[in-house]
N, CA, C and O atoms as a Tripos MOL2 file, in Angstrom:
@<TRIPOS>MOLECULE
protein
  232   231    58     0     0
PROTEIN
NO_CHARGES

@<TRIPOS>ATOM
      1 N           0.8340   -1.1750    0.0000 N.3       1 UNK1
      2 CA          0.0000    0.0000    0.0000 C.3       1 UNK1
      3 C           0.8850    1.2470    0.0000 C.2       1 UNK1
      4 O           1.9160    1.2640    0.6720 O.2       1 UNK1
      5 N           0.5940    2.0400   -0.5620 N.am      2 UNK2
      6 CA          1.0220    3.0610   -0.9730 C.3       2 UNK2
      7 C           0.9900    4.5720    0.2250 C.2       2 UNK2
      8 O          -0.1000    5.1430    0.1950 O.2       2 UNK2
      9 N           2.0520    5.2190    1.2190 N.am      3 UNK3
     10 CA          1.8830    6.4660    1.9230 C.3       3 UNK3
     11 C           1.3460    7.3080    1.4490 C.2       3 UNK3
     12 O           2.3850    7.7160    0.9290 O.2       3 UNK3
     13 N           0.5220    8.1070    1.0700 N.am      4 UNK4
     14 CA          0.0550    8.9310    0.7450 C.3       4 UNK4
     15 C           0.9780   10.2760    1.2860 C.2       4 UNK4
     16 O           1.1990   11.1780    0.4790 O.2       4 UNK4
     17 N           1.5810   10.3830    2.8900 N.am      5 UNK5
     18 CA          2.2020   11.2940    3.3770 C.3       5 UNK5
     19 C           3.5780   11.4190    2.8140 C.2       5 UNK5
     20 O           4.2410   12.4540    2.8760 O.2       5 UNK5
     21 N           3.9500   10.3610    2.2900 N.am      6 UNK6
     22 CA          5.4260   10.7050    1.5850 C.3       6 UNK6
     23 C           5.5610   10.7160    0.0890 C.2       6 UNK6
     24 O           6.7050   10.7850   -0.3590 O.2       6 UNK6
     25 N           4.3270   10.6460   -0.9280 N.am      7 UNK7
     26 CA          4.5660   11.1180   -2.0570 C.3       7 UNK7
     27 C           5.0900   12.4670   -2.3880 C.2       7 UNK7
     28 O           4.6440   13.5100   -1.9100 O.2       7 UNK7
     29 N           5.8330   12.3990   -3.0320 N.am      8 UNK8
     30 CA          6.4120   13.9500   -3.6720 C.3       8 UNK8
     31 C           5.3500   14.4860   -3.9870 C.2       8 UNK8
     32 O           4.4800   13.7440   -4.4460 O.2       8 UNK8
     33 N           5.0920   15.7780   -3.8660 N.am      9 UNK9
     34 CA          3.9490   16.7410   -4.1940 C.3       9 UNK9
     35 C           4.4560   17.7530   -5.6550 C.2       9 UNK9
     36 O           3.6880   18.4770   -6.2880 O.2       9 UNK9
     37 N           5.8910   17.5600   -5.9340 N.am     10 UNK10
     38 CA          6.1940   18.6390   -6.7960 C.3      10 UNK10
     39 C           5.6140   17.6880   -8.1580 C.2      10 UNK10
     40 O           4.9200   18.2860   -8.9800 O.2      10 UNK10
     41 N           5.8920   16.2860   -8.3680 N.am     11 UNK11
     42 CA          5.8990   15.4390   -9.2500 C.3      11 UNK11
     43 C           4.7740   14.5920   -9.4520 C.2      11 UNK11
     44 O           4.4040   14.1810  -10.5520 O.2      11 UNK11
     45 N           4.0400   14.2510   -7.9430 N.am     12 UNK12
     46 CA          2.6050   14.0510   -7.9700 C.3      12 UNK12
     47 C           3.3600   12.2530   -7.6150 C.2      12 UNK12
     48 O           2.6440   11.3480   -8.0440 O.2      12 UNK12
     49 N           4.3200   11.9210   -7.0950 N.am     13 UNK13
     50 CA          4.4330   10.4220   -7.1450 C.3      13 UNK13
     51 C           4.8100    9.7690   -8.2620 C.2      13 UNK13
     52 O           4.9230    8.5440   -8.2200 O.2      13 UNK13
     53 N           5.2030   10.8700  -10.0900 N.am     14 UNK14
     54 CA          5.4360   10.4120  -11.0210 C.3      14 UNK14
     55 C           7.0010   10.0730  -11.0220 C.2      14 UNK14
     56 O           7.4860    9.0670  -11.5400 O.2      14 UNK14
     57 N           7.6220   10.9530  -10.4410 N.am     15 UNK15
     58 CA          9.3200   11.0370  -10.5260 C.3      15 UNK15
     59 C           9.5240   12.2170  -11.6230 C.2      15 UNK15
     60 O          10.5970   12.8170  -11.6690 O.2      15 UNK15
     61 N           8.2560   12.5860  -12.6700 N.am     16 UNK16
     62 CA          8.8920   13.0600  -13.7400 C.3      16 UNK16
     63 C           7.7940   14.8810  -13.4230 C.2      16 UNK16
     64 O           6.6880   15.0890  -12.9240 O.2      16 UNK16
     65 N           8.8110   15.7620  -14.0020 N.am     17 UNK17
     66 CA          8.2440   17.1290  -14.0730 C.3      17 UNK17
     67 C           7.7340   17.5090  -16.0690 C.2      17 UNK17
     68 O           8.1090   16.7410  -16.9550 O.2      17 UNK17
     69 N           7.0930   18.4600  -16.2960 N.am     18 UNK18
     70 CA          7.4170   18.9420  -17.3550 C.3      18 UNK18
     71 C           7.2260   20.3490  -17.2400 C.2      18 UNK18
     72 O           6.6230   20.9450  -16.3480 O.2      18 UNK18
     73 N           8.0470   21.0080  -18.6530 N.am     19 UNK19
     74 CA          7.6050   22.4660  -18.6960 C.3      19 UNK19
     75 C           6.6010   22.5850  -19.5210 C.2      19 UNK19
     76 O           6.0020   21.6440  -20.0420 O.2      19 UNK19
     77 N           6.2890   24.2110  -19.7310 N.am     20 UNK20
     78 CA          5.4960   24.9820  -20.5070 C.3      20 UNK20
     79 C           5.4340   24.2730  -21.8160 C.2      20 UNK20
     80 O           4.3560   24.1810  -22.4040 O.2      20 UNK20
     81 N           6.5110   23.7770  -22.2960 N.am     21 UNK21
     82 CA          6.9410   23.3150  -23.4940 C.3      21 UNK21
     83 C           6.2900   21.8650  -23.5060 C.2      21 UNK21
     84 O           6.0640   21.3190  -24.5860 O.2      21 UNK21
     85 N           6.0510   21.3680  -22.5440 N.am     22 UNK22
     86 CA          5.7850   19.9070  -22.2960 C.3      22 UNK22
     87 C           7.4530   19.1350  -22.3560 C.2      22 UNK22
     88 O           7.5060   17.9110  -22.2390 O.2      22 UNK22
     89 N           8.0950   19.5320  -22.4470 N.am     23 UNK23
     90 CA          9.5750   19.0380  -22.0950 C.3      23 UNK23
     91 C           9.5580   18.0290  -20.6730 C.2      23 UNK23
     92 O           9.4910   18.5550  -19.5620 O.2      23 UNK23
     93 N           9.6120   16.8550  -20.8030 N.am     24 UNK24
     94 CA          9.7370   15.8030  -19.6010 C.3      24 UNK24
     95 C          10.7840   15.8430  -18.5770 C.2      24 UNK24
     96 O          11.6360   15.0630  -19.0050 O.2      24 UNK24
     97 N          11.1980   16.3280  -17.4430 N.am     25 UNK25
     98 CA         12.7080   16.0750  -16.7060 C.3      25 UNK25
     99 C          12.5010   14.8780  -15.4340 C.2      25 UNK25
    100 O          11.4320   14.2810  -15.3090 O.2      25 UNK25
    101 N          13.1420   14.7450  -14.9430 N.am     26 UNK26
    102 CA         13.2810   13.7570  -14.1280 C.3      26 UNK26
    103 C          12.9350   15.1220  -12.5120 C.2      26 UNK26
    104 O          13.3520   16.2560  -12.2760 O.2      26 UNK26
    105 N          12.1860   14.3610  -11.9370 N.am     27 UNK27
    106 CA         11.7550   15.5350  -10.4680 C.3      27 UNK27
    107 C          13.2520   15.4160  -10.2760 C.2      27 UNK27
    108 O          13.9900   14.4450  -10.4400 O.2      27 UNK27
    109 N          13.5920   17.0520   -9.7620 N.am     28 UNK28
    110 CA         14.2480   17.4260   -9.0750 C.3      28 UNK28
    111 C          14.2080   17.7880   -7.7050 C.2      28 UNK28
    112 O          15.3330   18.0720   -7.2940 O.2      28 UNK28
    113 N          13.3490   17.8750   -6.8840 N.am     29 UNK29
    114 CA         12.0670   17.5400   -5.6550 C.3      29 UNK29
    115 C          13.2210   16.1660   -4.6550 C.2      29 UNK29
    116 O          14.0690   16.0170   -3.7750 O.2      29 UNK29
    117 N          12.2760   15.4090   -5.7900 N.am     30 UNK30
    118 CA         12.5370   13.7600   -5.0390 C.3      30 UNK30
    119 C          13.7570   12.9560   -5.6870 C.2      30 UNK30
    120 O          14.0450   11.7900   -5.4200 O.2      30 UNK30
    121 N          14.6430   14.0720   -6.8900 N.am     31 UNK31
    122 CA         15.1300   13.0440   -7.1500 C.3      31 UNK31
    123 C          14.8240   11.8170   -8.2110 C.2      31 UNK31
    124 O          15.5070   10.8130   -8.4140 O.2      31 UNK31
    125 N          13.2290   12.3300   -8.9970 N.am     32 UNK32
    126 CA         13.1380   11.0350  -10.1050 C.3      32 UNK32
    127 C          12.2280    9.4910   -9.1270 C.2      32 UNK32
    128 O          11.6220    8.5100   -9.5600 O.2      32 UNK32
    129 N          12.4580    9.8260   -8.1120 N.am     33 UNK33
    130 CA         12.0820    8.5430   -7.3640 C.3      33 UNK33
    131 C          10.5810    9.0730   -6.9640 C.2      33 UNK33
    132 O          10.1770    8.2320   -6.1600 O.2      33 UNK33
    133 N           9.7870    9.8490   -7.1030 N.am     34 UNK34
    134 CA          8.3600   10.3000   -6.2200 C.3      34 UNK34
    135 C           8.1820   10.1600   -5.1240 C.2      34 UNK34
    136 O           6.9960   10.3040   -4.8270 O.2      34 UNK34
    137 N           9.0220    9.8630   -4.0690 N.am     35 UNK35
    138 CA          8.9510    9.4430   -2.5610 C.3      35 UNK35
    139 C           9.7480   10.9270   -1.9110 C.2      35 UNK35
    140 O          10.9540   11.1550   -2.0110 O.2      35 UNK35
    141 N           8.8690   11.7000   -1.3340 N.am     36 UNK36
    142 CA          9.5130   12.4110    0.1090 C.3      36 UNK36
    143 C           9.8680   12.3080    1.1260 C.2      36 UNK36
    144 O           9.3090   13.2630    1.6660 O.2      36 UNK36
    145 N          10.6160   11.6650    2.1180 N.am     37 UNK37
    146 CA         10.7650   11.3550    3.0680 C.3      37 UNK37
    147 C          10.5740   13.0370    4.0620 C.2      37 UNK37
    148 O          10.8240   14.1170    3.5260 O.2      37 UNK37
    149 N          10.1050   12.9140    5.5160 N.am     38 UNK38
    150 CA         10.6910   14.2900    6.3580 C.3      38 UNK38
    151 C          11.9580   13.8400    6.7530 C.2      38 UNK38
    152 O          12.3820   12.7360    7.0940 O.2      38 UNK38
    153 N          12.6390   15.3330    6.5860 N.am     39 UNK39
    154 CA         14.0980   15.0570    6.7510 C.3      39 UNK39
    155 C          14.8900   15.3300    5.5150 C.2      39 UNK39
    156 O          15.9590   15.9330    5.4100 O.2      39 UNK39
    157 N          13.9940   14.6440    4.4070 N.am     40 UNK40
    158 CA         14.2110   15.2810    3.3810 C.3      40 UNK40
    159 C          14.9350   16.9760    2.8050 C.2      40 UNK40
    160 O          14.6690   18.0340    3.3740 O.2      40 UNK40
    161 N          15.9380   16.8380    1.4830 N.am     41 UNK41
    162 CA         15.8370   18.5840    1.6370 C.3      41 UNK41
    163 C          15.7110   18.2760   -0.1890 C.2      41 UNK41
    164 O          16.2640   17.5080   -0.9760 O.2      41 UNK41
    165 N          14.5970   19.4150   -0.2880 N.am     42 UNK42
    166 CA         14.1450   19.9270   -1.5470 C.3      42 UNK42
    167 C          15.2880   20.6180   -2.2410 C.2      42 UNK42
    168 O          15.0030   21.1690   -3.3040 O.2      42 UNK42
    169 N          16.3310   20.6720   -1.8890 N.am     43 UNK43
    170 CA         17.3420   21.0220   -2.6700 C.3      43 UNK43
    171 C          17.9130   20.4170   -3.8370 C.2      43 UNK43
    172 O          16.9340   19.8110   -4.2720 O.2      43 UNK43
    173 N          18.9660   20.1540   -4.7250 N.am     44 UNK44
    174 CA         19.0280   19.2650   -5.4450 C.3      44 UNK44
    175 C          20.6260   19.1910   -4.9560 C.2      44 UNK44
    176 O          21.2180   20.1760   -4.5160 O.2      44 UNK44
    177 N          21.1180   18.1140   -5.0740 N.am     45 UNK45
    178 CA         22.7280   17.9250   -4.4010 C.3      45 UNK45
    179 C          23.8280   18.3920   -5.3270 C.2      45 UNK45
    180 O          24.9720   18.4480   -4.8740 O.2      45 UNK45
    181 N          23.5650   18.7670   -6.7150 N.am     46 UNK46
    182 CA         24.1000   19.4560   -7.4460 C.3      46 UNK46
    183 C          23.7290   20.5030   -8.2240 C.2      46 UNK46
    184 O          22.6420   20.3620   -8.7860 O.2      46 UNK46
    185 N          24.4410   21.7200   -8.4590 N.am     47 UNK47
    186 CA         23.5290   22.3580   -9.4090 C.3      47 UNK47
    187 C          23.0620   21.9970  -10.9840 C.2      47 UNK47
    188 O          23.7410   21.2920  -11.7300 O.2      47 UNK47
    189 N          21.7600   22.6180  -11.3570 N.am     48 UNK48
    190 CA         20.6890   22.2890  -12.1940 C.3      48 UNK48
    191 C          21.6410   23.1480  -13.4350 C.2      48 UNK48
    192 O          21.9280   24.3440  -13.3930 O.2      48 UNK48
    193 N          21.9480   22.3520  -14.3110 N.am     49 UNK49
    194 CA         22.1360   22.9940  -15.8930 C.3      49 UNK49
    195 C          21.2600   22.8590  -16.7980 C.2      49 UNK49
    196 O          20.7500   21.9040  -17.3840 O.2      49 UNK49
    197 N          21.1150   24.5220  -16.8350 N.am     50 UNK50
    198 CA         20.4190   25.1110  -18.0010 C.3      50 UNK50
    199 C          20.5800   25.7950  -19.0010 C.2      50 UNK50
    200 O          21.5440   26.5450  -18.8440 O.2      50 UNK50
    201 N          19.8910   25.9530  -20.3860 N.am     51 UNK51
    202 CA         20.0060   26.6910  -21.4320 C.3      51 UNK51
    203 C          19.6030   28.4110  -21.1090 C.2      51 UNK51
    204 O          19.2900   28.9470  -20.0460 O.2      51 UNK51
    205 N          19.7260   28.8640  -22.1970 N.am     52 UNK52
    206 CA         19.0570   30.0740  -22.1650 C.3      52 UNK52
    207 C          18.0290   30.3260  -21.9360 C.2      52 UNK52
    208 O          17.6960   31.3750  -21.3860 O.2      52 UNK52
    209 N          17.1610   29.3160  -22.3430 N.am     53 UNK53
    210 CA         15.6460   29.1890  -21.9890 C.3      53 UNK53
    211 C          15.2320   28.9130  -20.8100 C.2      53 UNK53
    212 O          14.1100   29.3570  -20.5680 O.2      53 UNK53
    213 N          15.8620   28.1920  -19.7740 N.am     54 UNK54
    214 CA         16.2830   27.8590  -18.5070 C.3      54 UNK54
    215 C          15.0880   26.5310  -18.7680 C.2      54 UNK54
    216 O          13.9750   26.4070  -18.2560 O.2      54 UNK54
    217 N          15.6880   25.7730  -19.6050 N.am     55 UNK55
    218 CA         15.7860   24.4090  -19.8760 C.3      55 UNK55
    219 C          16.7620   23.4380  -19.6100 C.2      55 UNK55
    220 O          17.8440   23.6060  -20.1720 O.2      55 UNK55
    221 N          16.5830   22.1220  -18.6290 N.am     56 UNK56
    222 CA         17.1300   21.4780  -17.9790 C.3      56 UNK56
    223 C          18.0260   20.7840  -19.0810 C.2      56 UNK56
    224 O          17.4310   20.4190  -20.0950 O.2      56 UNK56
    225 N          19.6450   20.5150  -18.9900 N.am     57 UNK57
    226 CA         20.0840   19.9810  -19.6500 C.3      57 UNK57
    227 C          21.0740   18.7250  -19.3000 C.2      57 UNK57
    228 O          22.2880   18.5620  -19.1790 O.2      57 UNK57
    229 N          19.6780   17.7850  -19.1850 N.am     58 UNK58
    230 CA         20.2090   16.4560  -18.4660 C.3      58 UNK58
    231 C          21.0260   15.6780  -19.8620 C.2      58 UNK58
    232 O          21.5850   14.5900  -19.7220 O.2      58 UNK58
@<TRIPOS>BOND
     1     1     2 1
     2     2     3 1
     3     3     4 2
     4     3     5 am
     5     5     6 1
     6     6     7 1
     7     7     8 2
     8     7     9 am
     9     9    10 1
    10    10    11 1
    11    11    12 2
    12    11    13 am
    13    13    14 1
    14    14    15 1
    15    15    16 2
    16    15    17 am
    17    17    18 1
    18    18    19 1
    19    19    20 2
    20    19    21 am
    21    21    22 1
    22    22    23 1
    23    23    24 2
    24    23    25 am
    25    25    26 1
    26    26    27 1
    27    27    28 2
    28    27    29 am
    29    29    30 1
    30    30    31 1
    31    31    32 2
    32    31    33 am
    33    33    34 1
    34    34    35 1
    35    35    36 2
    36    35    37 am
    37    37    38 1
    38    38    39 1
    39    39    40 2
    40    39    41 am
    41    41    42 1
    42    42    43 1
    43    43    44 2
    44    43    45 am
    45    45    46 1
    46    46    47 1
    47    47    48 2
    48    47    49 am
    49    49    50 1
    50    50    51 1
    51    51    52 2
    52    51    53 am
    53    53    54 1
    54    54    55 1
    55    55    56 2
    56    55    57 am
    57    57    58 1
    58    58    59 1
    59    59    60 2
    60    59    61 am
    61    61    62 1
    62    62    63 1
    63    63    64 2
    64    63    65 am
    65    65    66 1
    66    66    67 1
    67    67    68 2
    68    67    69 am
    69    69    70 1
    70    70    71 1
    71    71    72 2
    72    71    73 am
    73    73    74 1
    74    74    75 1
    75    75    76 2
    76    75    77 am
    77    77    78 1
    78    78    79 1
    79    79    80 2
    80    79    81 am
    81    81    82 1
    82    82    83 1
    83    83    84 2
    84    83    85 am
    85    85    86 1
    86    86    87 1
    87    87    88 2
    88    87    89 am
    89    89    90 1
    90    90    91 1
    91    91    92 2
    92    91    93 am
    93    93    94 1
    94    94    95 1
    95    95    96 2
    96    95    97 am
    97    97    98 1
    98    98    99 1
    99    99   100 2
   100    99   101 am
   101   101   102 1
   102   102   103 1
   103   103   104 2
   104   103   105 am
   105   105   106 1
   106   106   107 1
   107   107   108 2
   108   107   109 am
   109   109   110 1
   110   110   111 1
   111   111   112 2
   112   111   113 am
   113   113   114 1
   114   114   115 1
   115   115   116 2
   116   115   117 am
   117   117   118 1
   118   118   119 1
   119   119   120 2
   120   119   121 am
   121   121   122 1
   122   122   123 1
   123   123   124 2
   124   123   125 am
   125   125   126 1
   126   126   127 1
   127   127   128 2
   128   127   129 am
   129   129   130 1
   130   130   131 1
   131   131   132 2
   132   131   133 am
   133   133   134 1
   134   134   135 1
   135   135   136 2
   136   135   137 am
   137   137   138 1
   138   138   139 1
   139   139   140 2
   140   139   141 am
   141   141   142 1
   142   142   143 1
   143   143   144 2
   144   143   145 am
   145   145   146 1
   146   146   147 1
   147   147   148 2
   148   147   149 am
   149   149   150 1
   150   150   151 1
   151   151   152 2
   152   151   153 am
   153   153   154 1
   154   154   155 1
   155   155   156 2
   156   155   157 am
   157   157   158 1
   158   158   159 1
   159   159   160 2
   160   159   161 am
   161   161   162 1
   162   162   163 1
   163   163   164 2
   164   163   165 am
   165   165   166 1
   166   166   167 1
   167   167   168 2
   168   167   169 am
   169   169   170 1
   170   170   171 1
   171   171   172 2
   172   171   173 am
   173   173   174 1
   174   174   175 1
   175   175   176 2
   176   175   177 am
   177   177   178 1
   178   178   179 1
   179   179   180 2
   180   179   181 am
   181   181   182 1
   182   182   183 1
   183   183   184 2
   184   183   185 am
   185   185   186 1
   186   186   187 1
   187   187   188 2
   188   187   189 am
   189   189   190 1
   190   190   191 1
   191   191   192 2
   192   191   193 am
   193   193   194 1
   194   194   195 1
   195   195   196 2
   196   195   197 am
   197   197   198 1
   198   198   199 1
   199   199   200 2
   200   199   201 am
   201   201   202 1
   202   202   203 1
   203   203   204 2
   204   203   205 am
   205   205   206 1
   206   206   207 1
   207   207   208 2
   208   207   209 am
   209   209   210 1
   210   210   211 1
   211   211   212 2
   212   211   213 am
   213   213   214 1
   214   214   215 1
   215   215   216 2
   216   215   217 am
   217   217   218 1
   218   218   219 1
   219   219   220 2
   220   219   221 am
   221   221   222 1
   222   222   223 1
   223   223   224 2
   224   223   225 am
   225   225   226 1
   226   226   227 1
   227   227   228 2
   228   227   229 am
   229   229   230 1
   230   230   231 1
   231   231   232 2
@<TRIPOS>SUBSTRUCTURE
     1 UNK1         2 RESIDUE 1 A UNK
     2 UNK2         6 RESIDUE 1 A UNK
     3 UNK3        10 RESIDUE 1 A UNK
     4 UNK4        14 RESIDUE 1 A UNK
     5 UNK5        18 RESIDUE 1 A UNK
     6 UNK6        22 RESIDUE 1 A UNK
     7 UNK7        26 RESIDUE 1 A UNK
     8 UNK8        30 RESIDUE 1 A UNK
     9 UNK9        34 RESIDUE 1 A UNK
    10 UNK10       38 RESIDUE 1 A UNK
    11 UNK11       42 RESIDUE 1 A UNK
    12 UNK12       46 RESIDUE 1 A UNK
    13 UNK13       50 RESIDUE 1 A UNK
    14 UNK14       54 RESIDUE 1 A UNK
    15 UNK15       58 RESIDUE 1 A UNK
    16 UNK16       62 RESIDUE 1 A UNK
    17 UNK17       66 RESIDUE 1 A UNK
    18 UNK18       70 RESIDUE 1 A UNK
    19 UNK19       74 RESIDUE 1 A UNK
    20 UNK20       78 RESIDUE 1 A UNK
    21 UNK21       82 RESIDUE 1 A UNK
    22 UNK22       86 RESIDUE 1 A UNK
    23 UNK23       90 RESIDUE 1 A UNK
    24 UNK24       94 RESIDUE 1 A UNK
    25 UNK25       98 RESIDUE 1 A UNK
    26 UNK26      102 RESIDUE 1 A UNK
    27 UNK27      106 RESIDUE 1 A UNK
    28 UNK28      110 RESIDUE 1 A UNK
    29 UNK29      114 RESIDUE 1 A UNK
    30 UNK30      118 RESIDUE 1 A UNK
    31 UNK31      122 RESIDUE 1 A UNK
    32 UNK32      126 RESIDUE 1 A UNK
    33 UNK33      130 RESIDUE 1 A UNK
    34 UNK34      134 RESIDUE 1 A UNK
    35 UNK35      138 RESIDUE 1 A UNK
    36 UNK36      142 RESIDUE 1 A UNK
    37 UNK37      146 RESIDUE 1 A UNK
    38 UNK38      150 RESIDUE 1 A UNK
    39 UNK39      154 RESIDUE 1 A UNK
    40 UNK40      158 RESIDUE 1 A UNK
    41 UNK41      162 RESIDUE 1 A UNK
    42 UNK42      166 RESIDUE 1 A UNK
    43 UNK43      170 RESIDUE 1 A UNK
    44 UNK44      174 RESIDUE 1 A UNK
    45 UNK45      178 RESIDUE 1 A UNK
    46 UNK46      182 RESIDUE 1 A UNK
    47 UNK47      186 RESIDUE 1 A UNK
    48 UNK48      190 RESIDUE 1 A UNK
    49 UNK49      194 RESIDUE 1 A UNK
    50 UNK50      198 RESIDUE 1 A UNK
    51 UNK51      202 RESIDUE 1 A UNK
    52 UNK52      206 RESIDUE 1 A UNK
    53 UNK53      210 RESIDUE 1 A UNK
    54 UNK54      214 RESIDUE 1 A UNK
    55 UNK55      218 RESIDUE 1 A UNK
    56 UNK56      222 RESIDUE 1 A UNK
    57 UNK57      226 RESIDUE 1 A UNK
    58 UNK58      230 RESIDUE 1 A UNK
């Protein structure tokens, strides 16, 4: 059964984000995984590279 209290909220439990563009990235939130733990930090452990467009360039 599934926590309801520790799904990622940025990603919805998918792992995956998109933009305006519909462009797919991997959550940066959780990490790609949809699980929040508390304790957790919404940070990302490295910085995020982007284009000019401030498009993720995984």
């Amino acid at each position: 059964m599934v926590d309801r209290n520790n799904v990622c909220r940025a990603c919805e439990g998918t792992g995956m984000l998109a933009d305006d563009e519909e462009w797919q990235y991997r959550c940066t939130v959780c990490n790609g995984d949809g699980h929040f733990f508390p304790g957790d930090s919404p940070e990302p452990a490295n910085p995020i590279n982007v284009d000019e467009n401030n498009r993720l360039l995984d």
